[in-house]
C-alpha positions as CSV (number, residue, x, y, z in Angstrom):
1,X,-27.1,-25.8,-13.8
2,X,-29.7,-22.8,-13.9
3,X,-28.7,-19.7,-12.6
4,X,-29.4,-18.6,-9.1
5,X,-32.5,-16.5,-8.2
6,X,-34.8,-15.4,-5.2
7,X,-36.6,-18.4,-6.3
8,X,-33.5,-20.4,-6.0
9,X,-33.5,-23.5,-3.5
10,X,-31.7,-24.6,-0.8
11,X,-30.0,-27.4,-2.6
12,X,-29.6,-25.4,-5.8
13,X,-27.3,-23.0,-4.0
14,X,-25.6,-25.8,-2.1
15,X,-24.8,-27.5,-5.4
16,X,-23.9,-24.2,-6.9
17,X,-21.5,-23.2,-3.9
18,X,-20.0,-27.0,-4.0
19,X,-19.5,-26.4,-8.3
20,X,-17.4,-23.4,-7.4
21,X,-15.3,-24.6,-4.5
22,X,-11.5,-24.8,-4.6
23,X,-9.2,-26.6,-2.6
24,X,-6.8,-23.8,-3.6
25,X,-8.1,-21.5,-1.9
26,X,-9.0,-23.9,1.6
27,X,-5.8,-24.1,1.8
28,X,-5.4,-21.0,1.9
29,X,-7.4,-20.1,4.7
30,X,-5.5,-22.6,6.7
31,X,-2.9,-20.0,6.8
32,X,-5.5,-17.6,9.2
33,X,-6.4,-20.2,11.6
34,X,-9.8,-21.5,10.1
35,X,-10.7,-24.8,10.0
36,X,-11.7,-26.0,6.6
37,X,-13.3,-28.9,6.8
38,X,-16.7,-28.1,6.5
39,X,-15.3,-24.8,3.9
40,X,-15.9,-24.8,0.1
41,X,-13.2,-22.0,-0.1
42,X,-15.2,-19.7,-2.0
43,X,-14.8,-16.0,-1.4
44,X,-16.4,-13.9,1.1
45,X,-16.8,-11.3,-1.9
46,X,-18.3,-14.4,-3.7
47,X,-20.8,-15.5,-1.3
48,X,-22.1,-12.0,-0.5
49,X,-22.5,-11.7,-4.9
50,X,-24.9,-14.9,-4.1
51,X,-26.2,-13.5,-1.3
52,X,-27.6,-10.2,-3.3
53,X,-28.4,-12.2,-6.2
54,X,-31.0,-14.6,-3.7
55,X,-32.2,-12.2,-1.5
56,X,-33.4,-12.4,1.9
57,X,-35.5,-15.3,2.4
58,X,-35.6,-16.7,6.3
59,X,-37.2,-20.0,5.9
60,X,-34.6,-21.0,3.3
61,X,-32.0,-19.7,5.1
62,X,-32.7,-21.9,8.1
63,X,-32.5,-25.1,5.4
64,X,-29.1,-23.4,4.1
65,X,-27.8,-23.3,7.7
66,X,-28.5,-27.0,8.0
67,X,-26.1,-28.3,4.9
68,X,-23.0,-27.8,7.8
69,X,-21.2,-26.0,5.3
70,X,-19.5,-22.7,5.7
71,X,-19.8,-21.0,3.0
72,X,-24.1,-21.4,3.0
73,X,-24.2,-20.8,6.6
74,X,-22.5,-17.4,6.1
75,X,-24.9,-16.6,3.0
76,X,-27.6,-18.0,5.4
77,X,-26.8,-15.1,8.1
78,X,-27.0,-12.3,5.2
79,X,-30.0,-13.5,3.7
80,X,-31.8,-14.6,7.3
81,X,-34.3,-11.3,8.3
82,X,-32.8,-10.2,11.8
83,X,-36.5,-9.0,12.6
84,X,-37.9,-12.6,13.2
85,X,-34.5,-14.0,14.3
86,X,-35.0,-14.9,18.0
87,X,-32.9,-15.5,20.7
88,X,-33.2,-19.6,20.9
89,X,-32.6,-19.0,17.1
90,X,-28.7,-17.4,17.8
91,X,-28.2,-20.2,20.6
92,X,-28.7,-22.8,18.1
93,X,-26.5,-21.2,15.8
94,X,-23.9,-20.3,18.2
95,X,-23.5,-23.8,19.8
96,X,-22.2,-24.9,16.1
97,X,-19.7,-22.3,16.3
98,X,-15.8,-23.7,15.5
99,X,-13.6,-21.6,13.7
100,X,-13.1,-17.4,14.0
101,X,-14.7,-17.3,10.3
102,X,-18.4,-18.3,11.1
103,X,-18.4,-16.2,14.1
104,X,-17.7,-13.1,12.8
105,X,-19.6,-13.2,9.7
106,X,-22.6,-14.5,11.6
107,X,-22.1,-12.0,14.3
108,X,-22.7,-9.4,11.4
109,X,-26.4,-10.7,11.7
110,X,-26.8,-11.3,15.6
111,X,-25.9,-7.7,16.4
112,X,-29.3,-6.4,13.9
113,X,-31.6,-8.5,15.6
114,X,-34.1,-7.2,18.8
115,X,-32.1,-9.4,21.5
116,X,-28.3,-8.2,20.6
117,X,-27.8,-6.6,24.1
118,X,-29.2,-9.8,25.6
119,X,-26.8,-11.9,23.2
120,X,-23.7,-10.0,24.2
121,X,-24.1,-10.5,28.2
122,X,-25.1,-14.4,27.9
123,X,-22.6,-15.4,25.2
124,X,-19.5,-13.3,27.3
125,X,-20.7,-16.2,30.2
126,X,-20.5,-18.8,28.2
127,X,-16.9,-20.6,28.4
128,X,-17.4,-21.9,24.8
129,X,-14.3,-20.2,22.9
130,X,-16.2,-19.2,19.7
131,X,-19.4,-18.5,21.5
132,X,-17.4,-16.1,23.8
133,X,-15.7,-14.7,21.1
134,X,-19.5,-14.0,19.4
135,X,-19.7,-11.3,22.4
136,X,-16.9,-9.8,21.7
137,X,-17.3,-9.7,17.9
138,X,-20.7,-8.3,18.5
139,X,-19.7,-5.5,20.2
140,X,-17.1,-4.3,17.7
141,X,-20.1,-4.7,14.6
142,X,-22.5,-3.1,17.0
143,X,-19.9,0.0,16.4
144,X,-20.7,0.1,13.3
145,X,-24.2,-1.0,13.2
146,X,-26.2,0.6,15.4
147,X,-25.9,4.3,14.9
148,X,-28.4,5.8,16.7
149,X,-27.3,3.5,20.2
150,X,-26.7,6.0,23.2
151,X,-23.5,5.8,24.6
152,X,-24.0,4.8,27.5
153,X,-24.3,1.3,26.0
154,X,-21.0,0.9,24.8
155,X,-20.4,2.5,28.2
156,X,-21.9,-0.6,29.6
157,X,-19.8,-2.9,27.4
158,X,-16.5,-1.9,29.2
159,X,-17.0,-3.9,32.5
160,X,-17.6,-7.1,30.1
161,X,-14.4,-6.6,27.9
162,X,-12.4,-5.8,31.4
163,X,-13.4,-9.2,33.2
164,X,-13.0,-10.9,30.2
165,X,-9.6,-9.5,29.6
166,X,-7.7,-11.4,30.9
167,X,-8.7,-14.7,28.4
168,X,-5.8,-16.1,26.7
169,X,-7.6,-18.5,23.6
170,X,-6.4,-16.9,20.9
171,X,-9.2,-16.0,19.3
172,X,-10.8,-14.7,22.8
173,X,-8.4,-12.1,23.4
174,X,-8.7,-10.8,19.5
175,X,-12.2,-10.3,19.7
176,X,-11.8,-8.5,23.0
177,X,-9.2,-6.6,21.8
178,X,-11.5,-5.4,18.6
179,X,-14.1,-5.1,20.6
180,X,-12.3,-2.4,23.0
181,X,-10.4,-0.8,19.8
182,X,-13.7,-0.1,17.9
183,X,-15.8,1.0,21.1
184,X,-13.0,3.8,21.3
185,X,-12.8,5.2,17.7
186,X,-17.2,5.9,18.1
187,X,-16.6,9.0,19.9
188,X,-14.9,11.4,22.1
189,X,-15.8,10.4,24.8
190,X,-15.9,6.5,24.5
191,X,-12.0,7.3,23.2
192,X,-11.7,8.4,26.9
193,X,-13.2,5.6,28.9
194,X,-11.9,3.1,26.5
195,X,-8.2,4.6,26.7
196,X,-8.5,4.6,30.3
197,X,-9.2,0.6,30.6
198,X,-6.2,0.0,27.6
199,X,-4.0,2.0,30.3
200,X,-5.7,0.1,33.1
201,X,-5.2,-3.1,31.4
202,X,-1.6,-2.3,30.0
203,X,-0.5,-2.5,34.2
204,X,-2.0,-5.4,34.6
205,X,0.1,-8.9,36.3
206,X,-2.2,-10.7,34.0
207,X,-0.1,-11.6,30.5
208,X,-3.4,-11.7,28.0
209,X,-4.9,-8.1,29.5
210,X,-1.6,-6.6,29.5
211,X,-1.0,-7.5,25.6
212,X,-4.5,-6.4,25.1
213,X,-3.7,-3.1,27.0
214,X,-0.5,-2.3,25.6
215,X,-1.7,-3.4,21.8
216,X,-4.4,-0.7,21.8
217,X,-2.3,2.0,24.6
218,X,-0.4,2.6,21.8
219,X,-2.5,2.9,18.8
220,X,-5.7,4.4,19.6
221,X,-6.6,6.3,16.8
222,X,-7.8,9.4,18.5
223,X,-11.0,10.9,17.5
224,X,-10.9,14.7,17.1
225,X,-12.3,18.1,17.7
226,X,-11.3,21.1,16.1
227,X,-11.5,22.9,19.2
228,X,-9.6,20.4,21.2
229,X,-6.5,20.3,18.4
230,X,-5.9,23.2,16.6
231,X,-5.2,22.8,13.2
232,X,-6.4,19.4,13.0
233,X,-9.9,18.4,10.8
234,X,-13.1,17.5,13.5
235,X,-13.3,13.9,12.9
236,X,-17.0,13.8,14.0
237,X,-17.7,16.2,10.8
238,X,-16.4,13.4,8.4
239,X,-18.2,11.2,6.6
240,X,-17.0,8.6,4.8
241,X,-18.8,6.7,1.6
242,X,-17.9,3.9,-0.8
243,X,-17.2,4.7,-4.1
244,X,-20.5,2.9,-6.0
245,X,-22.5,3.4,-9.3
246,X,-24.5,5.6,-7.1
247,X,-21.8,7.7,-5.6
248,X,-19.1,8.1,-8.3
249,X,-19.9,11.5,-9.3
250,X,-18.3,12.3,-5.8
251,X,-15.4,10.2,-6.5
252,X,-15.2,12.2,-10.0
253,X,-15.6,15.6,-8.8
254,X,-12.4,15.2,-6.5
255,X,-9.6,14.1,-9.0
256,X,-11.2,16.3,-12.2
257,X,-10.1,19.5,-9.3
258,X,-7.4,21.6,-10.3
259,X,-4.4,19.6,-9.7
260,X,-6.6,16.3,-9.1
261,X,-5.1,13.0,-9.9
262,X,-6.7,12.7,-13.6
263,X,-3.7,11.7,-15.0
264,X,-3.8,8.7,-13.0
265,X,-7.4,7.9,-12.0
266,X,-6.0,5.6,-9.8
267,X,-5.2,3.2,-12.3
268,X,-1.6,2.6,-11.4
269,X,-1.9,-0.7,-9.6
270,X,-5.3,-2.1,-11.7
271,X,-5.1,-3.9,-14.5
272,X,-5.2,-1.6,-17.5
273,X,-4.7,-2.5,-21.7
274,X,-2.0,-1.0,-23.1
275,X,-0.7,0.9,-20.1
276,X,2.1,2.3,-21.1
277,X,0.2,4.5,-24.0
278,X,-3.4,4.5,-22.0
279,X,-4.4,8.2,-22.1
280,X,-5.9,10.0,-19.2
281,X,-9.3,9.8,-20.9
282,X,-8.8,6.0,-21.2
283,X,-7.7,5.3,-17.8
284,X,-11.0,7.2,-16.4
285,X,-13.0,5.3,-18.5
286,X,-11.4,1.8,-17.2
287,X,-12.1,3.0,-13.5
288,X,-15.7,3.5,-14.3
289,X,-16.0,0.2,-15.8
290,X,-14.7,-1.7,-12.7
291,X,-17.3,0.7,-10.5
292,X,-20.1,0.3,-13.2
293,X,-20.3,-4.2,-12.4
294,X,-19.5,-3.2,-8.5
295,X,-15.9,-3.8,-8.2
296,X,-15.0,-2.3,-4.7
297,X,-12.7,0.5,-5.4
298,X,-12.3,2.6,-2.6
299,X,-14.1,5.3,-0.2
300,X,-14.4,8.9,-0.3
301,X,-14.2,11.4,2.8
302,X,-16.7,14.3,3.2
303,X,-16.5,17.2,5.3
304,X,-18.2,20.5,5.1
305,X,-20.3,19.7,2.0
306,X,-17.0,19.2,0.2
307,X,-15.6,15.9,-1.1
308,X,-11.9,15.9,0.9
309,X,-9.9,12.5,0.0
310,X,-10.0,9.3,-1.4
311,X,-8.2,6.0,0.0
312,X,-8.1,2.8,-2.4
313,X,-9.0,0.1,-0.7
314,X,-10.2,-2.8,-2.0
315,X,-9.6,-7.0,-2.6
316,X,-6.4,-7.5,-3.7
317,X,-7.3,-9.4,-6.4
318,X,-9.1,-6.7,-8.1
319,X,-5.3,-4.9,-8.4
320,X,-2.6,-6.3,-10.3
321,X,0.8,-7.8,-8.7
322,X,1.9,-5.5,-5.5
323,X,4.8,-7.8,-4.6
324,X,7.3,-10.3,-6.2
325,X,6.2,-12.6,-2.8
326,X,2.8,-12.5,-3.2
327,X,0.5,-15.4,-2.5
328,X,-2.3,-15.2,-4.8
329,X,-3.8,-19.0,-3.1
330,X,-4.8,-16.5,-0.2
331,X,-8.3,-15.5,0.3
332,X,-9.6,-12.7,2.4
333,X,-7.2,-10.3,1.5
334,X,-7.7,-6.5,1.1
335,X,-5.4,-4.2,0.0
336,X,-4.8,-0.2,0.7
337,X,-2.9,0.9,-2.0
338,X,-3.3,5.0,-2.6
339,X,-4.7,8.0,-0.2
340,X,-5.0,11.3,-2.3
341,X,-6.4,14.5,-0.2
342,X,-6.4,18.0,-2.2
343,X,-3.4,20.6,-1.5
344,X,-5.6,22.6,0.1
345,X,-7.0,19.8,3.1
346,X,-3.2,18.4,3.5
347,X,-2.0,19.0,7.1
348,X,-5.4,18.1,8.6
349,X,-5.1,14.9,9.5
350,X,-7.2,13.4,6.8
351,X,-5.3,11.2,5.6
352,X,-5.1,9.2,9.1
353,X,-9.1,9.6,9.4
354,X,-9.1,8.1,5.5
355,X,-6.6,5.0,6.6
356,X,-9.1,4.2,10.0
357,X,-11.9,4.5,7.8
358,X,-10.4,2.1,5.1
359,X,-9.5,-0.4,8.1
360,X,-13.4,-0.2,9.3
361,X,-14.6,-0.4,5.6
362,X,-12.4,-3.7,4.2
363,X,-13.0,-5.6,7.7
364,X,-16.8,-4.3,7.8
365,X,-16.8,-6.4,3.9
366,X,-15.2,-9.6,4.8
367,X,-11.3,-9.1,4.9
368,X,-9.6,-11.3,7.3
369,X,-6.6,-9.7,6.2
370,X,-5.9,-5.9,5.1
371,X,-2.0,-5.2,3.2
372,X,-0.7,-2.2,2.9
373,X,2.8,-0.9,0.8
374,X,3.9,2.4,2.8
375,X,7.2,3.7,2.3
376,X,9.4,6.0,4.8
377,X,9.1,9.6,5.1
378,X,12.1,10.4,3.4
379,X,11.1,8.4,0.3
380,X,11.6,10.4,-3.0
381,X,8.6,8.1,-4.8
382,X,5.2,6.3,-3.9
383,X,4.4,8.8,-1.7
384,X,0.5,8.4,-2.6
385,X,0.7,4.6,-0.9
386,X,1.2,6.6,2.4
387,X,4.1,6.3,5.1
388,X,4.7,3.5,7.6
389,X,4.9,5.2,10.5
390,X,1.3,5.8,10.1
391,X,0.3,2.4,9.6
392,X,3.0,1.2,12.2
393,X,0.6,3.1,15.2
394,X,-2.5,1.3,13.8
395,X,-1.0,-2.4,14.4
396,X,0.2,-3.5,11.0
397,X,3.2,-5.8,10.9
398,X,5.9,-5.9,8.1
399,X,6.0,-9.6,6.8
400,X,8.9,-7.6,3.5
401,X,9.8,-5.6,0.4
402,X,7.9,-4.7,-2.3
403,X,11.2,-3.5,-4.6
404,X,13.1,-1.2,-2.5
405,X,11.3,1.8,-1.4
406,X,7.8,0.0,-0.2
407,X,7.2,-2.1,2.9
408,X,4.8,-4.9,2.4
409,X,2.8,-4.7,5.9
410,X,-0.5,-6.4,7.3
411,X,-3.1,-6.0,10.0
412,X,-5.3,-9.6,10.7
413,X,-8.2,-9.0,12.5
């Protein structure tokens, strides 16, 4: 089989995506709620590999959309151009809408095109489960997405996620839930409207808004001014970046710092020759190979024209074994894994602002799933992996024990 190109076909990358399938793995995404029969179970790090390799091409994505399967309809909606994709065009698409998987990775597309605010208000209306959930998972990539937005548009969103609130399908009251936690984490003051409507909503009679409510009351990650909390870093001054070819001189500069990490080069949970005798020179140079072929390692926080943490955060099959229970048959799975913020930025609440970021980050590439390996306060070692009381506020679950000192936790989208 030749490999795939921009001048690929259709049907070459359909029999391409069919040659790499496994039943494995769609069996393991029965374990998140998504139906597999028209899935491959191939990767979402996989397909979006295919999807850069292609390219953008619209007409053929329209032909790829067509095959009914998964896995091409998802590389369809990165390679589509959200430019000429109309309105009639995301109808289409959304009326074929029938598992949480397909939504949100197509919704990644919707929310770039020219009609997105139109999108949002119809598909709310609509009744269909997925296609209501396409509103909701709109609004939470629009977050993300559309920078320069005023606002007052997310402002605007707020009487949609209310009246909707109160939705009990499952994977209604998820999205609306995202929706209203990532509206609150753009900006001071969308923190405050959307922390009133959690507080609203967490009185409510209704069952679904109150869970809703009380879910995100209590774990609002709080944006923050240096005026308004003394002591505390201004989140709106932080910027965070992956760690790529074309950044890694960032990611560098922080742990070759006086009392930086380059002893470790976070190399403690990746797979590494001869570990036990691996010199510090050797372990730097296996971390720039994984970043070198594009291996998602982890981000980098900047504040102040200074390089200020690091969080690793990345698939967990790019680490080795985290837990004796793990279930490497499970796909979508991201794993945070280290924080590291120099002596002299501790106490500033960086590493918080570096765990939301990671959150945003692994869900914003495809996770369906994000694990985490805290341990409590008072523990003498692993430290680095961060504590679980932090990750506790944010939603994550424990599901067990990772040897004795490190809870195994999880947030699902």
């Amino acid at each position: 089989m030749a490999e795939l190109s921009p001048q690929s076909s259709a049907e070459e990358i359909v029999a391409h995506l069919r040659s790499i399938g496994s039943q494995e793995n769609r069996l393991g995404m029965l374990r998140y709620g998504i139906k597999i029969e028209r899935a491959l179970g191939i990767s979402h790090g996989v397909q979006r590999q295919i999807a850069k390799k292609i390219k953008r091409n619209h007409e053929r994505a329209f032909e790829l959309w067509e095959s009914g399967i998964m896995e091409a309809q998802f590389i369809a909606s990165v390679t589509a151009d959200p430019k000429r994709f109309s309105a009639a065009d995301a109808r289409r698409w959304a009326a074929t809408f029938d598992s949480w998987d397909i939504v949100d990775g197509v919704s990644d597309l919707f929310v770039d095109t020219d009609c997105w605010k139109e999108l949002i208000e119809e598909f709310a209306a609509d009744e269909r489960e997925f296609v209501r959930r396409t509103a909701f998972a709109m609004m939470a990539w629009s977050v993300v997405h559309r920078k320069k937005e005023p606002e007052a548009t997310f402002l605007d969103f707020l009487p949609i996620i209310e009246a909707h609130a109160s939705d009990a399908r499952n994977f209604v009251k998820k999205a609306v839930n995202w929706a209203l936690r990532s509206i609150g984490k753009r900006s001071m003051n969308l923190h405050g409207a959307a922390l009133a409507l959690a507080q609203k909503l967490a009185g409510s009679t209704d069952k679904t808004a109150r869970w809703i409510g009380r879910t995100l009351h209590g774990s609002f990650p709080m944006p923050r001014r240096s005026s308004g909390s003394p002591g505390k870093a201004d989140r709106s001054q932080i910027r965070f970046t992956e760690v790529t070819r074309s950044t890694r001189a960032d990611f560098e500069n922080l742990f070759e710092q006086p009392g930086g990490p380059k002893y470790c080069w976070c190399m403690a949970w990746r797979q590494l020759e001869n570990r036990e005798h691996a010199s510090n020179d050797a372990r730097r140079r296996a971390m720039m190979a994984l970043i070198e072929v594009g291996t998602p390692v982890g981000i980098v926080a900047h504040a102040e024209g200074n390089i200020v943490g690091w969080c690793s955060v990345a698939p967990r099959e790019t680490y080795r074994k985290l837990s004796q229970e793990q279930d490497d048959s499970e796909v979508g799975v991201w794993s945070i894994v280290c924080f590291y913020v120099p002596r002299a930025s501790r106490g500033l609440g960086l590493a918080s602002a570096l765990l939301d970021a990671a959150i945003d980050h692994a869900f914003a590439k495809g996770a369906r799933t994000i694990e985490a390996y805290p341990v409590d306060q008072a523990s003498p070692s692993y430290r680095f992996m961060g504590f679980r009381e932090m990750f506790v506020a944010r939603g994550f679950h424990e599901i067990g024990m990772a040897g004795s000192r490190r809870h195994v936790m999880r947030l699902e989208r």
